[in-house]
ModelCIF file with pLDDT and N, C-alpha, C, O atoms, coordinates in Angstrom:
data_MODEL
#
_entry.id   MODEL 
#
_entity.id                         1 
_entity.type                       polymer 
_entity.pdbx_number_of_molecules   1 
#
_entity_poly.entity_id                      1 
_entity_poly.type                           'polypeptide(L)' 
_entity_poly.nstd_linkage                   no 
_entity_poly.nstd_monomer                   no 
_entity_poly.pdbx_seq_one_letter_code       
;(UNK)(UNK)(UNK)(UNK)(UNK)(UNK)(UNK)(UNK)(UNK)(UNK)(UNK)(UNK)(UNK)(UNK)(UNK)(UNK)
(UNK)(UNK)(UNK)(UNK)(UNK)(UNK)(UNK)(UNK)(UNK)(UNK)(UNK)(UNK)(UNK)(UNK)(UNK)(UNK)
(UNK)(UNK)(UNK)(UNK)(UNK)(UNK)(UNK)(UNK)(UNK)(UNK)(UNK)(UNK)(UNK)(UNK)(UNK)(UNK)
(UNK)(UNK)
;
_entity_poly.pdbx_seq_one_letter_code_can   XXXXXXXXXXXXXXXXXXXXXXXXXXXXXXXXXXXXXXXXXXXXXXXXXX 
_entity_poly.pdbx_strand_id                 A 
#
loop_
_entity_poly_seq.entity_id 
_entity_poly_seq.num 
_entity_poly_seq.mon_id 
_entity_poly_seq.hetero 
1 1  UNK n 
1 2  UNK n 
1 3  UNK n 
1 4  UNK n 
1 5  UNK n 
1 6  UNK n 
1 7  UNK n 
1 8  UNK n 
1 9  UNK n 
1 10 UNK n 
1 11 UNK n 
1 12 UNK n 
1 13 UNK n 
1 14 UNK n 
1 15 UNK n 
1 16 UNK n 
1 17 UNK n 
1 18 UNK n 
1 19 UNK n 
1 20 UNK n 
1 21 UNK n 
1 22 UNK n 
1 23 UNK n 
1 24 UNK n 
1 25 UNK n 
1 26 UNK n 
1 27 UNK n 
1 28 UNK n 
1 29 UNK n 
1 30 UNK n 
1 31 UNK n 
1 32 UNK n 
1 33 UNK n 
1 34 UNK n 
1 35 UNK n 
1 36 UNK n 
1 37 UNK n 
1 38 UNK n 
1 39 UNK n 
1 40 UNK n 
1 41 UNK n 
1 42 UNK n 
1 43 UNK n 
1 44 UNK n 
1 45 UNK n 
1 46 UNK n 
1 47 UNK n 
1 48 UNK n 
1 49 UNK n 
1 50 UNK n 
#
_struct_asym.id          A 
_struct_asym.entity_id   1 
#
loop_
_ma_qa_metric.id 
_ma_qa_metric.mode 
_ma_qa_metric.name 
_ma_qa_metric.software_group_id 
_ma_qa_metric.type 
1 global pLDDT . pLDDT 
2 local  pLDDT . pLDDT 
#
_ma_qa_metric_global.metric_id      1 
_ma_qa_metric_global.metric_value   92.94 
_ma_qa_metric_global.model_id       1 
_ma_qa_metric_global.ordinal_id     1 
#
loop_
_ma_qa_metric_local.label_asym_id 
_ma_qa_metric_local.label_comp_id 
_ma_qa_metric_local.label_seq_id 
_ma_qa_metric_local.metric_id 
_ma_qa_metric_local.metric_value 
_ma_qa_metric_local.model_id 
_ma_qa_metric_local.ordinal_id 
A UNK 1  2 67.00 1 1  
A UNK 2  2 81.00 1 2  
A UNK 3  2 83.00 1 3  
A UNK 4  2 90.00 1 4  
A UNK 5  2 94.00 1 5  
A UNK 6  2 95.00 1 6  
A UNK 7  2 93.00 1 7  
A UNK 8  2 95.00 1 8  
A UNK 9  2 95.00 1 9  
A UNK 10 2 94.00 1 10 
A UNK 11 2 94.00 1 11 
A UNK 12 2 95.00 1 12 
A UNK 13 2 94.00 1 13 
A UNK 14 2 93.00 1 14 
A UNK 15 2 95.00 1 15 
A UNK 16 2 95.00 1 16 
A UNK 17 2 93.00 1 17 
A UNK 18 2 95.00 1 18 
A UNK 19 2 96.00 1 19 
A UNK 20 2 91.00 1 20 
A UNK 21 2 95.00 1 21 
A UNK 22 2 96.00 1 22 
A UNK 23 2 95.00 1 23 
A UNK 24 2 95.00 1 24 
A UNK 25 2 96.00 1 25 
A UNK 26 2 94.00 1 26 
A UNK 27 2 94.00 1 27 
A UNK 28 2 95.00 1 28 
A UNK 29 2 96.00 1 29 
A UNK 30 2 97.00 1 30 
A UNK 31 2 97.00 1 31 
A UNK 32 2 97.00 1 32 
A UNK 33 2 96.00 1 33 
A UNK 34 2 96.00 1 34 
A UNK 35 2 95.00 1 35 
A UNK 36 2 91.00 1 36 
A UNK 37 2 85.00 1 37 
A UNK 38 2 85.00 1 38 
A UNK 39 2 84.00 1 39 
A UNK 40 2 91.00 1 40 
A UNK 41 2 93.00 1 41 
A UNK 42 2 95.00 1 42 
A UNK 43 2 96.00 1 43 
A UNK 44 2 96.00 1 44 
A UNK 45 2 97.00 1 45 
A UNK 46 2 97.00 1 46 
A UNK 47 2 97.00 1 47 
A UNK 48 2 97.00 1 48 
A UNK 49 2 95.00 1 49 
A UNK 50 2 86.00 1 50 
#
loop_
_atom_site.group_PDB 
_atom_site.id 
_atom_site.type_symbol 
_atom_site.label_atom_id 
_atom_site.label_alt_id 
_atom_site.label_comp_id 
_atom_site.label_asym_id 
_atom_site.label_entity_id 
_atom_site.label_seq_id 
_atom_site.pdbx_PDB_ins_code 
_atom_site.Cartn_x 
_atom_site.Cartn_y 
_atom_site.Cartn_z 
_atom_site.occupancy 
_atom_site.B_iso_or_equiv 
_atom_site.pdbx_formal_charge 
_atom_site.auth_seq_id 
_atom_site.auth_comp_id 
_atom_site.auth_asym_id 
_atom_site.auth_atom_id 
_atom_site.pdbx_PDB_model_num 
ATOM 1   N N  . UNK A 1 1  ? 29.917 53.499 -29.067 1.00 67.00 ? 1  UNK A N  1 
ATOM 2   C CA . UNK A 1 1  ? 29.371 54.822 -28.911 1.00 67.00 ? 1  UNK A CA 1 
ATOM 3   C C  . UNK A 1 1  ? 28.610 55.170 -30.191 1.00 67.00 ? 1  UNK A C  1 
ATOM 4   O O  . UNK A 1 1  ? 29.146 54.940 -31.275 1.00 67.00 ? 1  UNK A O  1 
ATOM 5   N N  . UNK A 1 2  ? 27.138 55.821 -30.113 1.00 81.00 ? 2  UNK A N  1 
ATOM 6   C CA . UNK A 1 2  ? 26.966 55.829 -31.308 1.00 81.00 ? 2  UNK A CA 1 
ATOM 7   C C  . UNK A 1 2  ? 26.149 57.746 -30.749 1.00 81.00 ? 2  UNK A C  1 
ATOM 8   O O  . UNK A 1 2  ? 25.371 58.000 -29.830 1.00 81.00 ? 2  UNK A O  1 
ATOM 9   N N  . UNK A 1 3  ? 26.713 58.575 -31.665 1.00 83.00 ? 3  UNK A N  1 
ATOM 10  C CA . UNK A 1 3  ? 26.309 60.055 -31.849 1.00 83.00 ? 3  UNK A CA 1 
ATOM 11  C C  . UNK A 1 3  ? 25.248 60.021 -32.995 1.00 83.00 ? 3  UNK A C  1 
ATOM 12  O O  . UNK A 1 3  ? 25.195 59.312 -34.000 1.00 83.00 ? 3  UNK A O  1 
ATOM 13  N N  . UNK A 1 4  ? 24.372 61.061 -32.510 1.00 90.00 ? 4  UNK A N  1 
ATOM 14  C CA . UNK A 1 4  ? 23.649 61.341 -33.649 1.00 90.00 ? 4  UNK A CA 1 
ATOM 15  C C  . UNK A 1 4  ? 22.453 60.765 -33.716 1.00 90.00 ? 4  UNK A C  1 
ATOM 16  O O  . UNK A 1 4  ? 21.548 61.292 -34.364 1.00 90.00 ? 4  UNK A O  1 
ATOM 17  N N  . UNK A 1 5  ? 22.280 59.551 -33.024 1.00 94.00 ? 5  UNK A N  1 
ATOM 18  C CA . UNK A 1 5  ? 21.282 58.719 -32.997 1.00 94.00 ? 5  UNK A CA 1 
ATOM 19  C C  . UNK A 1 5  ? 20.064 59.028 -32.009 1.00 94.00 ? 5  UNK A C  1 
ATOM 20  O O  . UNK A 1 5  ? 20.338 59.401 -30.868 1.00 94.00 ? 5  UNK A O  1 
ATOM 21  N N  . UNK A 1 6  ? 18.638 58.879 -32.429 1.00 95.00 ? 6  UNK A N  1 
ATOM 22  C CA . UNK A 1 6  ? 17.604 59.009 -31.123 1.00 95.00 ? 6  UNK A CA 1 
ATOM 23  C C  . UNK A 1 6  ? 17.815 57.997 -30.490 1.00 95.00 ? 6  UNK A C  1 
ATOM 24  O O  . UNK A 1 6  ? 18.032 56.892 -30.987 1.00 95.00 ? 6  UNK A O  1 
ATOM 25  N N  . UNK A 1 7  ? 17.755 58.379 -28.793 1.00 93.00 ? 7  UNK A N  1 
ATOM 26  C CA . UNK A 1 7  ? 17.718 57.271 -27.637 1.00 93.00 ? 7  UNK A CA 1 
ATOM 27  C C  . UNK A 1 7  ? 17.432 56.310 -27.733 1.00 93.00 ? 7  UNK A C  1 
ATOM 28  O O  . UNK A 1 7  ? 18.024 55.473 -27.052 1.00 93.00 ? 7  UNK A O  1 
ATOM 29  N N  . UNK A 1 8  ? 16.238 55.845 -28.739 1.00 95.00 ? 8  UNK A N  1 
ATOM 30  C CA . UNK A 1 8  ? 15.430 54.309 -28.819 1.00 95.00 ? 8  UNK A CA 1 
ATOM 31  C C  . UNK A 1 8  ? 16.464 53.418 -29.513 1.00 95.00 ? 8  UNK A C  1 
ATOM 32  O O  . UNK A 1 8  ? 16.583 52.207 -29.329 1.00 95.00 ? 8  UNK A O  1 
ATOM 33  N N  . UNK A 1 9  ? 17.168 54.150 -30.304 1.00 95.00 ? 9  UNK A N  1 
ATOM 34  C CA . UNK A 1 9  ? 18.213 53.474 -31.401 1.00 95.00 ? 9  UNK A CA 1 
ATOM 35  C C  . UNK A 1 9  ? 19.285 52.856 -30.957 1.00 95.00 ? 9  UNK A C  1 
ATOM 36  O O  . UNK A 1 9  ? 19.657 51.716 -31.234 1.00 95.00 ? 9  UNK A O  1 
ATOM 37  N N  . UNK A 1 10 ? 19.857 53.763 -30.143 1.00 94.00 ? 10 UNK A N  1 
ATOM 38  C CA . UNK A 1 10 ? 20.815 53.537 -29.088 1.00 94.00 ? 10 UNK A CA 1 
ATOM 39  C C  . UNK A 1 10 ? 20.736 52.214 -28.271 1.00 94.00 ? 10 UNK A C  1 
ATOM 40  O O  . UNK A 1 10 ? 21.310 51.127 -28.331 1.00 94.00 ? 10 UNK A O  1 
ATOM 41  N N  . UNK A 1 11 ? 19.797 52.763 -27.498 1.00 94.00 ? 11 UNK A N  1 
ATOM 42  C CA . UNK A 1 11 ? 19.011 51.613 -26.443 1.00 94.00 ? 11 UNK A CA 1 
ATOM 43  C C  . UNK A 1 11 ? 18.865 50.144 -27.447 1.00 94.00 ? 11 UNK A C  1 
ATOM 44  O O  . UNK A 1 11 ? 19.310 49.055 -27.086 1.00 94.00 ? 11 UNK A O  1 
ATOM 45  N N  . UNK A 1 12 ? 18.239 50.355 -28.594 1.00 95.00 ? 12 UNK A N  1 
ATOM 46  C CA . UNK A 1 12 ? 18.223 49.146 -29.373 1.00 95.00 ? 12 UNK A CA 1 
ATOM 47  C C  . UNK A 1 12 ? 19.802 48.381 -29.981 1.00 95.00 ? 12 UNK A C  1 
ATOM 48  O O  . UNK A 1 12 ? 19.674 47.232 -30.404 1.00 95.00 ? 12 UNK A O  1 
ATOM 49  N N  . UNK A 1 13 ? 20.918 48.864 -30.012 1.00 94.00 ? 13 UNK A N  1 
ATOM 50  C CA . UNK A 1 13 ? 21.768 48.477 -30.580 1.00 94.00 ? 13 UNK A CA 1 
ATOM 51  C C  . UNK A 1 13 ? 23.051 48.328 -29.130 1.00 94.00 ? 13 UNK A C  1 
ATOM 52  O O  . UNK A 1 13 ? 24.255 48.073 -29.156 1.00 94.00 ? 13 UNK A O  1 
ATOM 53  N N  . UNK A 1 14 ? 22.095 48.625 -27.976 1.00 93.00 ? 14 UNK A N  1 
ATOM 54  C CA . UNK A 1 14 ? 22.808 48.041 -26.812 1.00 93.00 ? 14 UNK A CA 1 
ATOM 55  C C  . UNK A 1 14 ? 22.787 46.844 -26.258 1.00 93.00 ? 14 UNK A C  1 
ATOM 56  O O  . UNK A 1 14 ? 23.657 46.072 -25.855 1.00 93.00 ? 14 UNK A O  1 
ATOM 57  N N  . UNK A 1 15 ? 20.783 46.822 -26.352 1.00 95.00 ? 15 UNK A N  1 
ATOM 58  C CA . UNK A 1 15 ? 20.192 45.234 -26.296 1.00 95.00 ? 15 UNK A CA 1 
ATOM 59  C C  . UNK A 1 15 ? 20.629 44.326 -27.099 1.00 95.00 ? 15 UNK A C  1 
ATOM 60  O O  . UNK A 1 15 ? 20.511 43.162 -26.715 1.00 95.00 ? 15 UNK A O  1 
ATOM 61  N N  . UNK A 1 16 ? 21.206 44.569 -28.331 1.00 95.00 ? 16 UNK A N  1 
ATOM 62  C CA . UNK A 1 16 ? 22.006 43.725 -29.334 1.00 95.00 ? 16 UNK A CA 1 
ATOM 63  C C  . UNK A 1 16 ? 23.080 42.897 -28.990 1.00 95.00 ? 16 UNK A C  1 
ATOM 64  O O  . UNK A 1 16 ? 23.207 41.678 -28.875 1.00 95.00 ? 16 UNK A O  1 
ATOM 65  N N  . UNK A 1 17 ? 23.721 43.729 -28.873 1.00 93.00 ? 17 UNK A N  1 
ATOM 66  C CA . UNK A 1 17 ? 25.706 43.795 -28.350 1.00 93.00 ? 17 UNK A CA 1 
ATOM 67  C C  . UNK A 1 17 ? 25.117 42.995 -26.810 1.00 93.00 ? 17 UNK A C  1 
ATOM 68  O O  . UNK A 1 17 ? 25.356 41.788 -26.770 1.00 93.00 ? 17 UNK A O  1 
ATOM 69  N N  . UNK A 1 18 ? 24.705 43.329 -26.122 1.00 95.00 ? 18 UNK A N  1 
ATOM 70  C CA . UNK A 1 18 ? 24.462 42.507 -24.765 1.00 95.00 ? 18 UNK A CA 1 
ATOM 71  C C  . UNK A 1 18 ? 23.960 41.205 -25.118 1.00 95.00 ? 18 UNK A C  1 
ATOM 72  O O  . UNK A 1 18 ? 24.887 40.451 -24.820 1.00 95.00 ? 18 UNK A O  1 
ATOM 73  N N  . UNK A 1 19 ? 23.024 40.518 -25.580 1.00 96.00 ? 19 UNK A N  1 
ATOM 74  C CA . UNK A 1 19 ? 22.643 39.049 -25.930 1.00 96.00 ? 19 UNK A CA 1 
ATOM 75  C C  . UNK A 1 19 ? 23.924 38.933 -26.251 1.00 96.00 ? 19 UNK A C  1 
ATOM 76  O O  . UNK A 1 19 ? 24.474 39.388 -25.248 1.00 96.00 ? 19 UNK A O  1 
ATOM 77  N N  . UNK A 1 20 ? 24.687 38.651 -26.925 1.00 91.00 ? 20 UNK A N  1 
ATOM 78  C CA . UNK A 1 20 ? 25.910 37.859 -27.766 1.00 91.00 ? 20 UNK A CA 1 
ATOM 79  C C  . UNK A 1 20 ? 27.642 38.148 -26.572 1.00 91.00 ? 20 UNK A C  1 
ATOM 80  O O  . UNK A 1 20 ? 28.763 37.641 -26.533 1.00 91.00 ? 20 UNK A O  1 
ATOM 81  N N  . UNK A 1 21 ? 26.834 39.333 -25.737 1.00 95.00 ? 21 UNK A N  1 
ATOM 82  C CA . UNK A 1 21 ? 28.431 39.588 -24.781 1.00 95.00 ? 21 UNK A CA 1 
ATOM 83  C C  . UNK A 1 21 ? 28.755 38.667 -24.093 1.00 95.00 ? 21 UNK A C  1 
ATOM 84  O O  . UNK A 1 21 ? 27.826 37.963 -23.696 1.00 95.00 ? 21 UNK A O  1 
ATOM 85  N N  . UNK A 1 22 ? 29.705 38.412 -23.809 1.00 96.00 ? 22 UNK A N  1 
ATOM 86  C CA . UNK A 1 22 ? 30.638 37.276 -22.658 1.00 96.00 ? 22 UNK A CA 1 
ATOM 87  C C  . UNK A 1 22 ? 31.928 38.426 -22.130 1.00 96.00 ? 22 UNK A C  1 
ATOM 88  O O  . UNK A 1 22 ? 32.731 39.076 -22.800 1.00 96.00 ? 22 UNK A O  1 
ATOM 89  N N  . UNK A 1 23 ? 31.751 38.353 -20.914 1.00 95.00 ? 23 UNK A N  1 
ATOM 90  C CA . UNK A 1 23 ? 32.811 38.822 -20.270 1.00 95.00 ? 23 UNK A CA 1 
ATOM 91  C C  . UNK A 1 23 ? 34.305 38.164 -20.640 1.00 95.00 ? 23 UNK A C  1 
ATOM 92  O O  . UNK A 1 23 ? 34.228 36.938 -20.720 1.00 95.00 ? 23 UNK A O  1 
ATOM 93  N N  . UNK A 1 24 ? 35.838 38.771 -20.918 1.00 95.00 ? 24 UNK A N  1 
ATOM 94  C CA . UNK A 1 24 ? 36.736 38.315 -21.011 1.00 95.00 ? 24 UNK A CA 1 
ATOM 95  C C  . UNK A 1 24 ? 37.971 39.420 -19.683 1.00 95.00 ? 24 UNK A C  1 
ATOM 96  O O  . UNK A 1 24 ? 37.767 40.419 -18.992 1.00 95.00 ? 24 UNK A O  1 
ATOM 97  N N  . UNK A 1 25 ? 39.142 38.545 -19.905 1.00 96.00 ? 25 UNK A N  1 
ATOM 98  C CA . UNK A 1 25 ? 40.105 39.163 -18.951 1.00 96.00 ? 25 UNK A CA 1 
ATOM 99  C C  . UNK A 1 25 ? 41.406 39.599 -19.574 1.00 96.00 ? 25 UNK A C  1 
ATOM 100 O O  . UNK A 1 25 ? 42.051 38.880 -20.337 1.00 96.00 ? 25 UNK A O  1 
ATOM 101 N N  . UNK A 1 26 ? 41.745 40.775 -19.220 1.00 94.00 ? 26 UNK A N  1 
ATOM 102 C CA . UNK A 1 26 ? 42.763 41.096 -20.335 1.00 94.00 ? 26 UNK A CA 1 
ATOM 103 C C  . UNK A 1 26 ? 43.514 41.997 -19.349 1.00 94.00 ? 26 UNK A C  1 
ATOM 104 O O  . UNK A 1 26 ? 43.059 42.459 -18.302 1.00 94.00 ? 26 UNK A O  1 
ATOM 105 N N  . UNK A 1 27 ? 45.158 42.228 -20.033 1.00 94.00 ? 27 UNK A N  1 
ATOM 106 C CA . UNK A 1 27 ? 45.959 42.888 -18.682 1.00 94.00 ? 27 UNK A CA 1 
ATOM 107 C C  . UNK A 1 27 ? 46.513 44.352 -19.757 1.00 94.00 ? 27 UNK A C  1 
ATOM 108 O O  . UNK A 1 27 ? 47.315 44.382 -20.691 1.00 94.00 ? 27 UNK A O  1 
ATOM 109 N N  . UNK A 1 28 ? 45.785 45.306 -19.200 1.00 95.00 ? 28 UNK A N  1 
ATOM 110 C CA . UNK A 1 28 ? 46.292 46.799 -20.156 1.00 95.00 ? 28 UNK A CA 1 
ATOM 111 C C  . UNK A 1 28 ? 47.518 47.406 -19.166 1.00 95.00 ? 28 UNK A C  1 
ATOM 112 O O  . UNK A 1 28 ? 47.668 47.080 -17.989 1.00 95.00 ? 28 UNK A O  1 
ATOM 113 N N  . UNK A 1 29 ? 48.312 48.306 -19.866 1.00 96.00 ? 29 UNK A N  1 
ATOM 114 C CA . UNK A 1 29 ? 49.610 48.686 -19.444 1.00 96.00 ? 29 UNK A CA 1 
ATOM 115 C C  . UNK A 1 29 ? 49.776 50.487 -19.081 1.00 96.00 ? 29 UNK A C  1 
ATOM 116 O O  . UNK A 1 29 ? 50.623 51.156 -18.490 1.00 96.00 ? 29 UNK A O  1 
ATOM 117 N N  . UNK A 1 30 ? 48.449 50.802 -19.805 1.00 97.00 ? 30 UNK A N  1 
ATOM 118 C CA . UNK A 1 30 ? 48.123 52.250 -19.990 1.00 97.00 ? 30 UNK A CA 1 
ATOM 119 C C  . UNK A 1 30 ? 46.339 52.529 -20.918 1.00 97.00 ? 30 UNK A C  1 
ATOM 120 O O  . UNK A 1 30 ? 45.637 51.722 -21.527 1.00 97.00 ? 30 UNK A O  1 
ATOM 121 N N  . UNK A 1 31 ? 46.214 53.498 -20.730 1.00 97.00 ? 31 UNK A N  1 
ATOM 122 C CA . UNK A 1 31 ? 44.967 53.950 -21.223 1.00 97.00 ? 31 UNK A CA 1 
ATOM 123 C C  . UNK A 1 31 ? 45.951 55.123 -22.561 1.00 97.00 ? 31 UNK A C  1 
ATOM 124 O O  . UNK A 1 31 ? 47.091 55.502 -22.293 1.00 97.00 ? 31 UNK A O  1 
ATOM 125 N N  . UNK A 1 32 ? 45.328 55.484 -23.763 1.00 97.00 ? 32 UNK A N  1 
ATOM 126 C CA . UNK A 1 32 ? 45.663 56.469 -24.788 1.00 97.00 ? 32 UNK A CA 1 
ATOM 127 C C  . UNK A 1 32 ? 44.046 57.211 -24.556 1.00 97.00 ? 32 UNK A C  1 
ATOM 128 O O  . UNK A 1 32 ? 43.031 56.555 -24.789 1.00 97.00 ? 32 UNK A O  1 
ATOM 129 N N  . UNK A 1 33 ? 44.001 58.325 -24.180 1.00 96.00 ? 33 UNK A N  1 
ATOM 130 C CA . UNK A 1 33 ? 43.098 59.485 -24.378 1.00 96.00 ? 33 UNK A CA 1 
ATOM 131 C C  . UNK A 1 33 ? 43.045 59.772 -25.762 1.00 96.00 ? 33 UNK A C  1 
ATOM 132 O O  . UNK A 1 33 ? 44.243 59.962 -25.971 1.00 96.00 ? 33 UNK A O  1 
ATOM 133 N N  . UNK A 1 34 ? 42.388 59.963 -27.036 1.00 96.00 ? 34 UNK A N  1 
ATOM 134 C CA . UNK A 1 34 ? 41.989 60.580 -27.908 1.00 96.00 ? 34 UNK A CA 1 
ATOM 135 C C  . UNK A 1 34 ? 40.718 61.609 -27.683 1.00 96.00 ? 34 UNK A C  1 
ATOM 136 O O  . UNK A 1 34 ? 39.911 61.514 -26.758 1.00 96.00 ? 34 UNK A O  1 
ATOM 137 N N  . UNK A 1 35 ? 40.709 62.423 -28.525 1.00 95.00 ? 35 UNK A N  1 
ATOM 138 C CA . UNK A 1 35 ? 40.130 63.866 -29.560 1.00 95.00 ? 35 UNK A CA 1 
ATOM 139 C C  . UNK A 1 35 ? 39.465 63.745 -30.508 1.00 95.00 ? 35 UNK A C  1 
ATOM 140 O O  . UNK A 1 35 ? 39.750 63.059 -31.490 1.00 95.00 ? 35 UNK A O  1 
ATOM 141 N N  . UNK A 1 36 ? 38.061 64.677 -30.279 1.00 91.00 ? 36 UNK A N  1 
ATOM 142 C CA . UNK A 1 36 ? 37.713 64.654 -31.891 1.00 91.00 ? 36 UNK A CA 1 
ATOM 143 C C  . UNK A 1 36 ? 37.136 65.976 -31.891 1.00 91.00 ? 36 UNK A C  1 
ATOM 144 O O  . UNK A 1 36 ? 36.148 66.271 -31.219 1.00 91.00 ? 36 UNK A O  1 
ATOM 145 N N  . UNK A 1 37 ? 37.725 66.732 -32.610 1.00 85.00 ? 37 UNK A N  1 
ATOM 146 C CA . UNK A 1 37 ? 37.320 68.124 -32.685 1.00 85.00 ? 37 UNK A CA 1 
ATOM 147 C C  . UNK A 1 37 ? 36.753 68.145 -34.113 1.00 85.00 ? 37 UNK A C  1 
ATOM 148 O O  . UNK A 1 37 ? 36.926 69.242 -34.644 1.00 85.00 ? 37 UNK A O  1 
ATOM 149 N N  . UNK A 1 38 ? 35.972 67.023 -35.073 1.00 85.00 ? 38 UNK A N  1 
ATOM 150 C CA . UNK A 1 38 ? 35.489 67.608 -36.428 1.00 85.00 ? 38 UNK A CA 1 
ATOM 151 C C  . UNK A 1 38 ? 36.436 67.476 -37.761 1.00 85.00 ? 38 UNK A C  1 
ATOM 152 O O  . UNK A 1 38 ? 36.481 67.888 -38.920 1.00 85.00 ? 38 UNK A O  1 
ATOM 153 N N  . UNK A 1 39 ? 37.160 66.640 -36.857 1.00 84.00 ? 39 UNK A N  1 
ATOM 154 C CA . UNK A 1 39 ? 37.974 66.014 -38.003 1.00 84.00 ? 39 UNK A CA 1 
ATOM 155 C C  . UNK A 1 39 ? 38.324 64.606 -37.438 1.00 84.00 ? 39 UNK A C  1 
ATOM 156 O O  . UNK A 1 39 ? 37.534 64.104 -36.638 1.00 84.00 ? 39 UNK A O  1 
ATOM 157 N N  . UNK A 1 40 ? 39.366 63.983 -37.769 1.00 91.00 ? 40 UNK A N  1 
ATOM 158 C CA . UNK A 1 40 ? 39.950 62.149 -37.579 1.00 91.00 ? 40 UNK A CA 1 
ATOM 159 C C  . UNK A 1 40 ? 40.353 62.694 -36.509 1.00 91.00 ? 40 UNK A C  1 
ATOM 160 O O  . UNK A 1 40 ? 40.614 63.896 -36.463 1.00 91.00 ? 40 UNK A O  1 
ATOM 161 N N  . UNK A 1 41 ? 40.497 61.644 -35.174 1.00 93.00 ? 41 UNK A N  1 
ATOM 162 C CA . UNK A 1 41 ? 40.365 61.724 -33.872 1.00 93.00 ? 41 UNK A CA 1 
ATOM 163 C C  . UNK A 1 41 ? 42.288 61.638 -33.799 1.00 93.00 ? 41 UNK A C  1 
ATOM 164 O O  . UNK A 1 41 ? 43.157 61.263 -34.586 1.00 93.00 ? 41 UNK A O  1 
ATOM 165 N N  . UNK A 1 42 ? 42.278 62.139 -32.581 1.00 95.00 ? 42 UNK A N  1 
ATOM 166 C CA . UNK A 1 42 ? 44.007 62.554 -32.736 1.00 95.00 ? 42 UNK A CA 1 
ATOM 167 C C  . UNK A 1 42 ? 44.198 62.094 -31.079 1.00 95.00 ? 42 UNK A C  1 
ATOM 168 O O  . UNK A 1 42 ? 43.446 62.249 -30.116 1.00 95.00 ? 42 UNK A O  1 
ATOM 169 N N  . UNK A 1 43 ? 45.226 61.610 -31.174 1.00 96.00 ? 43 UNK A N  1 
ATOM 170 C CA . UNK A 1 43 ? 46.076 60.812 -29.445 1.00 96.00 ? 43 UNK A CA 1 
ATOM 171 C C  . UNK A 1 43 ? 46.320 62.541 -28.813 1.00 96.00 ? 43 UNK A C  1 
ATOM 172 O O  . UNK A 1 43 ? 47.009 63.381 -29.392 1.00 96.00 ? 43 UNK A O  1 
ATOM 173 N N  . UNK A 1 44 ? 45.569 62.765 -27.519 1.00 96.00 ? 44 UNK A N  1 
ATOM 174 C CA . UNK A 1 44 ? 45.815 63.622 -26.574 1.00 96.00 ? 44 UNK A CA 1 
ATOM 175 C C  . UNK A 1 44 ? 47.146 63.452 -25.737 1.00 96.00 ? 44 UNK A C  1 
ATOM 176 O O  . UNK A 1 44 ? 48.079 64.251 -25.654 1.00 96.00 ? 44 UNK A O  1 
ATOM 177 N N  . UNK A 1 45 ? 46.967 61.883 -24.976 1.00 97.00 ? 45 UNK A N  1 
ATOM 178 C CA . UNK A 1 45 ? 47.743 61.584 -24.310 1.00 97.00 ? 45 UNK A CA 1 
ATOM 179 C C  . UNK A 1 45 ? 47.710 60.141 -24.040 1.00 97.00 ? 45 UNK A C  1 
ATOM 180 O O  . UNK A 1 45 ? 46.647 59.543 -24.207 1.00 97.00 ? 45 UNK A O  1 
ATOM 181 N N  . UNK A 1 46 ? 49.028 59.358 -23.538 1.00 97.00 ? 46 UNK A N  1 
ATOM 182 C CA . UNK A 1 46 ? 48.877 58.683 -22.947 1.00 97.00 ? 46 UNK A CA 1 
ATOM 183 C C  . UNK A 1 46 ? 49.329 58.359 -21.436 1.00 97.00 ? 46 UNK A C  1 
ATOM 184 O O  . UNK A 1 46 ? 50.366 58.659 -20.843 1.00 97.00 ? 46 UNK A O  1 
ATOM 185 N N  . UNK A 1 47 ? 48.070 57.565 -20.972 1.00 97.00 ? 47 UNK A N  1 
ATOM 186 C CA . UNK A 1 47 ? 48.473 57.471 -19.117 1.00 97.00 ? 47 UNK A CA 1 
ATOM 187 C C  . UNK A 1 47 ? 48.917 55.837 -19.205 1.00 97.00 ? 47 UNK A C  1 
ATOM 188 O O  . UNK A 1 47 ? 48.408 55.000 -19.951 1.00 97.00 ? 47 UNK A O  1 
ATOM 189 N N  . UNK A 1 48 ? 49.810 55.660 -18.410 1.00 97.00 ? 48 UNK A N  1 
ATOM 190 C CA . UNK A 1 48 ? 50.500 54.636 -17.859 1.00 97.00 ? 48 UNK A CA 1 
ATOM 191 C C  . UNK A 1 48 ? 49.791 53.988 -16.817 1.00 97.00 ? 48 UNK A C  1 
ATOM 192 O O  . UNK A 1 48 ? 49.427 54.804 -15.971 1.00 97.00 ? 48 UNK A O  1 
ATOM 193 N N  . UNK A 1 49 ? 49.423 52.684 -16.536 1.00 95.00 ? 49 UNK A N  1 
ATOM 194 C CA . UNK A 1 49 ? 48.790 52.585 -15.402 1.00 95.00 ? 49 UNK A CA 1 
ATOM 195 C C  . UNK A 1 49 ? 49.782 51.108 -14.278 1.00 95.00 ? 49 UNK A C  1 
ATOM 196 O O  . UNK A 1 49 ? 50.429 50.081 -14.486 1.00 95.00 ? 49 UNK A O  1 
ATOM 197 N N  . UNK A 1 50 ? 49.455 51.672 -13.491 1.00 86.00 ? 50 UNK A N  1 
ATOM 198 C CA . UNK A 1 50 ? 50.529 50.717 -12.331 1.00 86.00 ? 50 UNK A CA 1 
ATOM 199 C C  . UNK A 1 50 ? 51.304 51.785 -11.713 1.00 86.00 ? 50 UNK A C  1 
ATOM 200 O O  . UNK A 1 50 ? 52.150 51.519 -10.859 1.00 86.00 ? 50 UNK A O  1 
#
């Protein structure tokens, strides 16, 4: 995620990260929601998944 940035920049540092991506497979147990209200980002919640 990049804030702050004009669209072209963005767009350019997506085309980046995509040449070099490879799909992988991985088994998550839950998702953690974080916050950022303007300071260090803080755990909202976490969801359990299954």
């Amino acid at each position: 995620m990049q804030n702050f940035v004009p669209p072209e920049r963005a767009r350019e540092l997506v085309a980046r990260l995509s040449a070099g991506f490879s799909p992988w497979t991985v088994r998550a147990t839950g998702v953690e929601v974080h916050g950022c209200a303007g300071g260090p980002w803080e755990l909202l919640e976490t969801v359990p998944l299954g």
